[in-house]
C-alpha positions as CSV (number, residue, x, y, z in Angstrom):
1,X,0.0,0.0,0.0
2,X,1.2,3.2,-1.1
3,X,1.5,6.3,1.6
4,X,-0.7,9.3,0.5
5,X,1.7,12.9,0.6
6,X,-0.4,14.9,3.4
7,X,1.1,17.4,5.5
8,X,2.2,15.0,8.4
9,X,4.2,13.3,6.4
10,X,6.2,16.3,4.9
11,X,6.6,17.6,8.6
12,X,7.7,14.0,9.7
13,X,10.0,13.7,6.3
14,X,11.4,17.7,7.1
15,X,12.4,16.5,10.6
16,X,13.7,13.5,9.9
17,X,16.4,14.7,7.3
18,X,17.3,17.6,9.4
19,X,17.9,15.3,12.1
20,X,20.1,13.1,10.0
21,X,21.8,16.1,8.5
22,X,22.9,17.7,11.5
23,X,24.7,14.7,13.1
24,X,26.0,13.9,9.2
25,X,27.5,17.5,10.3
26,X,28.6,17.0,13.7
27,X,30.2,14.2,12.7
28,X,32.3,15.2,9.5
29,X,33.0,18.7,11.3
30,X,34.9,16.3,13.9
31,X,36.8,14.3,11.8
32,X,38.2,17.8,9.5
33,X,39.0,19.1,13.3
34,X,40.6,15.8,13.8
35,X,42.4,15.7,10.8
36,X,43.3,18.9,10.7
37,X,44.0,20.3,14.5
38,X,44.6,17.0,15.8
39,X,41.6,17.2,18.4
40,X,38.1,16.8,18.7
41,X,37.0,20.3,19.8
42,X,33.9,21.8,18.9
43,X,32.4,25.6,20.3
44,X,28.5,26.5,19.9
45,X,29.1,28.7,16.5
46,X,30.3,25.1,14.6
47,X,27.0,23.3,16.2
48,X,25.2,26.6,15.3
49,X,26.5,26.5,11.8
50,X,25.6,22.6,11.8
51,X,21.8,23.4,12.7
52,X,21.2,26.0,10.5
53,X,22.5,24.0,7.5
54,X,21.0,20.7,8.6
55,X,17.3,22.7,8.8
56,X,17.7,23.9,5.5
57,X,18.9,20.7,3.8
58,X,16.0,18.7,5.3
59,X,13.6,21.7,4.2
60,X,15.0,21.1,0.6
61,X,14.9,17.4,1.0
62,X,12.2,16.9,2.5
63,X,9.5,19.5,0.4
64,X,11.2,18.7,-2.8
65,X,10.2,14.7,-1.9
66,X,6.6,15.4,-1.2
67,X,6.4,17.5,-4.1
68,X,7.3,14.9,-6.8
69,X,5.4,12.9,-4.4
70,X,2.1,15.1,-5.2
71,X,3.0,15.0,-8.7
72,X,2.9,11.3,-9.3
73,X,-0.2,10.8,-7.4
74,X,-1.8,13.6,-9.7
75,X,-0.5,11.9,-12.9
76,X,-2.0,8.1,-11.4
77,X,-5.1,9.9,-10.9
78,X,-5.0,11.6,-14.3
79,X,-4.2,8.4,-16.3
80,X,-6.7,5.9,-17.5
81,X,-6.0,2.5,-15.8
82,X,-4.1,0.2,-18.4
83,X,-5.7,-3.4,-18.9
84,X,-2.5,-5.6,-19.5
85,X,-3.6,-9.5,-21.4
């Protein structure tokens, strides 16, 4: 059975990649500093930095899903039903 688009859904999916995103962040941000510095220190402008581009990635992600979502239940909708024999 195949999920309907609604609202809750692009809420949940918006979440969910920003969620995903920001620890993607946290994470590769620790390894560079790692790499890089040779320590694992962090202050709050590199976890601010993380947040804001983790919300906006999972905005993108996440409303440019349930769009093309929308769209391809309008074209099933639109299209005839095709009898296969």
């Amino acid at each position: 059975m195949k999920r309907k688009p609604t609202i809750m859904l692009l809420l949940i999916s918006i979440l969910y990649g920003s969620i995903i995103f920001f620890l993607m962040g946290i994470v590769l941000r620790l390894i560079i500093n790692f790499i890089y510095l040779k320590n694992f220190s962090m202050d709050e402008q590199d976890i601010f930095k993380a947040g804001v581009l983790s919300i906006i990635a999972g905005t993108a992600g996440g409303t440019g899903s349930w769009i093309f979502a929308k769209i391809d239940e309008r074209k099933t909708s639109k299209s005839p039903p095709s009898d296969r024999e």
